[in-house]
N, C-alpha and C positions, 0 to 999 in steps of 0.2 A: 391839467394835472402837472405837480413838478416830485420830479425825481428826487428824492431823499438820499442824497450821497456818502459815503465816509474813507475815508484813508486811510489805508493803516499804511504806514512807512514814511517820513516825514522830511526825508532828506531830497536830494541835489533834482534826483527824478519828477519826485511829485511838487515840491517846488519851482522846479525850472520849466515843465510841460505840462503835468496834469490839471492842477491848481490852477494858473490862467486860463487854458483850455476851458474848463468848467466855468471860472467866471465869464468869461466872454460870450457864455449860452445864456445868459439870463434868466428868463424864467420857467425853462425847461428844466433845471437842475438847480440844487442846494444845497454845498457841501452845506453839512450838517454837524460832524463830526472828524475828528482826525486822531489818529493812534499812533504813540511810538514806545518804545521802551526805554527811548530818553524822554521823559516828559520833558524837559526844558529847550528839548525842540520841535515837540509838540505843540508847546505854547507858545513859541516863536512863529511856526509858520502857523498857528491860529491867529495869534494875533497882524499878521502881514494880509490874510485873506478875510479878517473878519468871520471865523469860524467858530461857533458859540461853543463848543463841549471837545473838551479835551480828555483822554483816556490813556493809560499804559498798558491795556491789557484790550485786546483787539474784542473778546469774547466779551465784552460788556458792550460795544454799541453797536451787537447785528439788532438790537431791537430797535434800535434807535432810524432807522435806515431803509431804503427798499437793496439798493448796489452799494458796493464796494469797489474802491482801485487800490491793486496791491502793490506796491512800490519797496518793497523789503529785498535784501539778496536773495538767493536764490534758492538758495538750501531752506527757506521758509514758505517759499510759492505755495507747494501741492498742500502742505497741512492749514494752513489760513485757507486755502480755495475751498478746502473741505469741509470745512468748520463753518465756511461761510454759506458755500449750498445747503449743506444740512439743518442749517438754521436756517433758510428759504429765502436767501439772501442774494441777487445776478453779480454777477463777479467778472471785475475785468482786471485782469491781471498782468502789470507787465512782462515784457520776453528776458529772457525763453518760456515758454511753459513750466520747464522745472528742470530738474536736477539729471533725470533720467527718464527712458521711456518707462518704467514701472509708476513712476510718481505721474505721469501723465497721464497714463491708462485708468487709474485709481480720479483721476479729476475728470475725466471722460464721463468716466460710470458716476463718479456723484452728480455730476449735471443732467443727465441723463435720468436718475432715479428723483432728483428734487425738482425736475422739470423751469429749474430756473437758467438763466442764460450766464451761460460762459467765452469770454473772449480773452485775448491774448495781445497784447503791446505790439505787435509789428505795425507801425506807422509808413514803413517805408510801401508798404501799398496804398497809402492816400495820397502820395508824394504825385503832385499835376503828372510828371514825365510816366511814373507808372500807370495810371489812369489813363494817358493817351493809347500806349503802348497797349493795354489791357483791352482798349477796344478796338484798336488797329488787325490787333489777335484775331477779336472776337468776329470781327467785320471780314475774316479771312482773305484778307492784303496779304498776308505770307503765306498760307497753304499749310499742308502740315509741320510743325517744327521737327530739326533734324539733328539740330547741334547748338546746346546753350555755353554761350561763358560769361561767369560770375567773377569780379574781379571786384574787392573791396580790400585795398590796401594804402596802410599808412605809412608814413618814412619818419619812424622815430618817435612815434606818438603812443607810450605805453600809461595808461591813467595813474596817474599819481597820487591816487584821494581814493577816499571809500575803500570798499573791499576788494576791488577785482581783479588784483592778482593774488587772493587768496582762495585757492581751492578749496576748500572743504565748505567752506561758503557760498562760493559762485562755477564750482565743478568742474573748470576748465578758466582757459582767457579767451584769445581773441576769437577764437569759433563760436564760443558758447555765448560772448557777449556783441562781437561786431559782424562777425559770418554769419549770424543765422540771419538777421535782416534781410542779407541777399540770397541764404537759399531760401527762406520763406519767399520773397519777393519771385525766385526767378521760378518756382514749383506754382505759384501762383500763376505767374502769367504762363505758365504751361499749363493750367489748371489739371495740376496734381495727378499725375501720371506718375503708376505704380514703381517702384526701385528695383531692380533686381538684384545690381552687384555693385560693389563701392568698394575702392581701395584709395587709400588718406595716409596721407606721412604728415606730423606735427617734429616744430621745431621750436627752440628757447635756448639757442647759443647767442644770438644776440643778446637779450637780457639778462640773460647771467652772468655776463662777462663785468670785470670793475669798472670805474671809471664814464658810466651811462653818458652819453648826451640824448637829452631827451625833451621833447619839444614842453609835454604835459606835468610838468613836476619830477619831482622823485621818487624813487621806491627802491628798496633793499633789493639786489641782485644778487645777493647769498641765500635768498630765501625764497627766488623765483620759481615755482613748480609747476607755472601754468604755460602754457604753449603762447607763445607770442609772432607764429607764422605755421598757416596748415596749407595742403593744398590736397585736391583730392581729386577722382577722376569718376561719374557715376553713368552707371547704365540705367535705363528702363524700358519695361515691354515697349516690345514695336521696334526697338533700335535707337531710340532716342537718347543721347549722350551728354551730360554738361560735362565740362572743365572749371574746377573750381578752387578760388585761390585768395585767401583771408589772411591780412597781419596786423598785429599793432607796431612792427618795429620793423622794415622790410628798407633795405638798401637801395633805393631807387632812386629817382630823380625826383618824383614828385609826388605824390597823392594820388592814388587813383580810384575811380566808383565807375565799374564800366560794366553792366549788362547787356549782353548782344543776342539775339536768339537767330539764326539760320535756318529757312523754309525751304520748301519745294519750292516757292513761288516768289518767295522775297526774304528780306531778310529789315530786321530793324537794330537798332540802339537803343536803349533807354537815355543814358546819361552823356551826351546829351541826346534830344530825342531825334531818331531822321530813320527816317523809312527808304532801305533798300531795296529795288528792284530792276529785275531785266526783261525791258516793254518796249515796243514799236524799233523793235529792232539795235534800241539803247542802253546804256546804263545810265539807270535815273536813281538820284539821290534825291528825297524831300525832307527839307526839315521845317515842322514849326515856328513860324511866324509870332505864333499867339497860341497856349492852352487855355485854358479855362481851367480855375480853381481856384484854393485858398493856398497860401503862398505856408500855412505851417500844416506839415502831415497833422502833428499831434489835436489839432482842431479837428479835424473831421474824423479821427481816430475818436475820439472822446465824444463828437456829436453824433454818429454812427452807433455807438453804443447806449448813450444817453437814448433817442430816438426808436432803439432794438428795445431798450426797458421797458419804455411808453406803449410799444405793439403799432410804433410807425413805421418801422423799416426790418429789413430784414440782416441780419451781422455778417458784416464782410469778413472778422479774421475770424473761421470757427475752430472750435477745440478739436475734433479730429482733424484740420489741414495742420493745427500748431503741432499735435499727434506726431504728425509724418516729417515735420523738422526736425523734432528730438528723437525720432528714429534713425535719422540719416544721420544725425549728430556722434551719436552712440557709435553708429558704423565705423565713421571717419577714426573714432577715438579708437574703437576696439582693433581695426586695423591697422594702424601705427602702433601701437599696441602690440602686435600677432606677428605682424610682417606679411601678412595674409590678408585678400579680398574677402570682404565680408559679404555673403549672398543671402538673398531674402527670402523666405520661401510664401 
């Protein structure tokens, strides 16, 4: 059987990730259709992928289709997801889940009631280092975790294109579009233990000030509203703590993707991967040699899903774990926001 595919959203995303992804499956999958509200780049990247039927209106090719990849901002995620389960339609959507945890909850329950399958764009859990890390967990080399840190920051790298330092659009900046990666990521390889208290401070005095240097383009600095540096502190049952700290614009010396998680028993890395422990009376560090994988997340992201349509695998990112991203999300905001820790009950 091959999967009946369509797009709705036609730019840099489904372009740059999706679209290859999908061709490189062969004959598991057939983008079939693609949708934008600009048709004339809808039938741009039709014509670059050899995609027979082009559309402006998303609600005309759920017949056309078994899945959907939704590749739009964000302020349009939850109502396409909806539109598209109700039409009986598996839906993968890229991240975030959406706007807020209400628009989430509302895409929970349509999936839920249409019995068709819902997934969410976190790639960075296909990523070989995560995958290692995910089984190192699983194989209990660490023991129980005790203390995570999420460190996803860039020096001067605010996007220059599309929407995304437009809020009302995209709901936020750097948390809502490069943080959630690594808190889905680092809740995952905690396999998603419950929140209780979160306090987050967001910041955008670097972007707003005149005169940008900026690695990624330009963008209006008088009209910046979106947080360009957060960092936040979380608790959850048991005692388990991350430190957590996302930017697109951050002072530093260089680039950093560093998730570290600390065990009873050991401790690891993610990025890069090496496994810490205290054994035979030493400290031993190991790092990988050789992983095993595919060298782009977004391929196994999109084979994992194609595969979950078919009823050959089962879906690694589900909609209630993307759920609890866009909860913790909300927290972070509402409490810079407040000045107040936000607790969960």
């Amino acid at each position: 059987m091959t999967l009946k595919m369509g797009i709705i959203g036609a730019g840099g995303i489904a372009k740059g990730r999706h679209l290859p992804a999908y061709k490189s499956l062969g004959d598991r999958v057939a983008v079939t259709s693609i949708c934008d509200i600009n048709p004339e780049k809808a039938r741009e990247a039709a014509r670059l992928f050899d995609i027979p039927k082009v559309y402006d209106n998303y609600i005309d090719l759920f017949s056309e289709v078994d899945a959907v990849t939704i590749c739009t901002p964000n302020k349009y995620h939850a109502d396409i997801t909806i539109d598209a389960l109700n039409a009986g339609v598996h839906v993968l959507c890229e991240k975030p889940m959406a706007m807020n945890t209400r628009e989430c909850e509302a895409m929970v329950q349509a999936a839920e009631e249409s019995g068709k399958l819902l997934s969410i764009g976190y790639h960075y859990r296909f990523m070989k280092n995560a995958q290692a890390a995910k089984k190192v967990i699983f194989e209990d080399e660490i023991g129980a975790p005790l203390v995570a840190r999420s460190q996803s920051l860039r020096r001067r790298k605010v996007p220059g294109w599309g929407v995304f330092t437009n809020k009302e659009l995209q709901g936020g900046g750097s948390l809502i579009d490069y943080g959630c990666h690594f808190l889905d990521l680092t809740l995952w390889l905690l396999d998603h233990p419950k929140p209780v208290e979160v306090t987050g401070r967001a910041y955008n005095q670097l972007s707003s000030k005149p005169d940008q240097v900026n690695e990624w383009g330009t963008f209006d600095n008088r009209g910046f509203e979106v947080e360009d540096h957060v960092t936040a502190y979380i608790t959850f049952e048991g005692g388990l703590s991350l430190l957590f700290e996302t930017s697109w614009a951050a002072n530093i010396n260089e680039d950093i993707e560093n998730l570290s998680i600390s065990g009873e028993a050991g401790g690891l890395d993610v990025f890069p991967f090496r496994l810490n422990q205290a054994k035979h009376g030493m400290l031993l560090n190991s790092e990988a040699q050789w992983i095993p994988g595919h060298e782009d997340p977004g391929f196994d992201l999109v084979k994992n899903f194609t595969d979950a349509c078919l009823g050959n695998e089962e879906l690694i990112v589900k909609p209630e774990e993307a759920l609890q991203v866009t909860k913790i999300i909300d927290a972070i905001y509402l409490s810079n926001e407040t000045g107040r820790s936000v607790t969960f009950t």
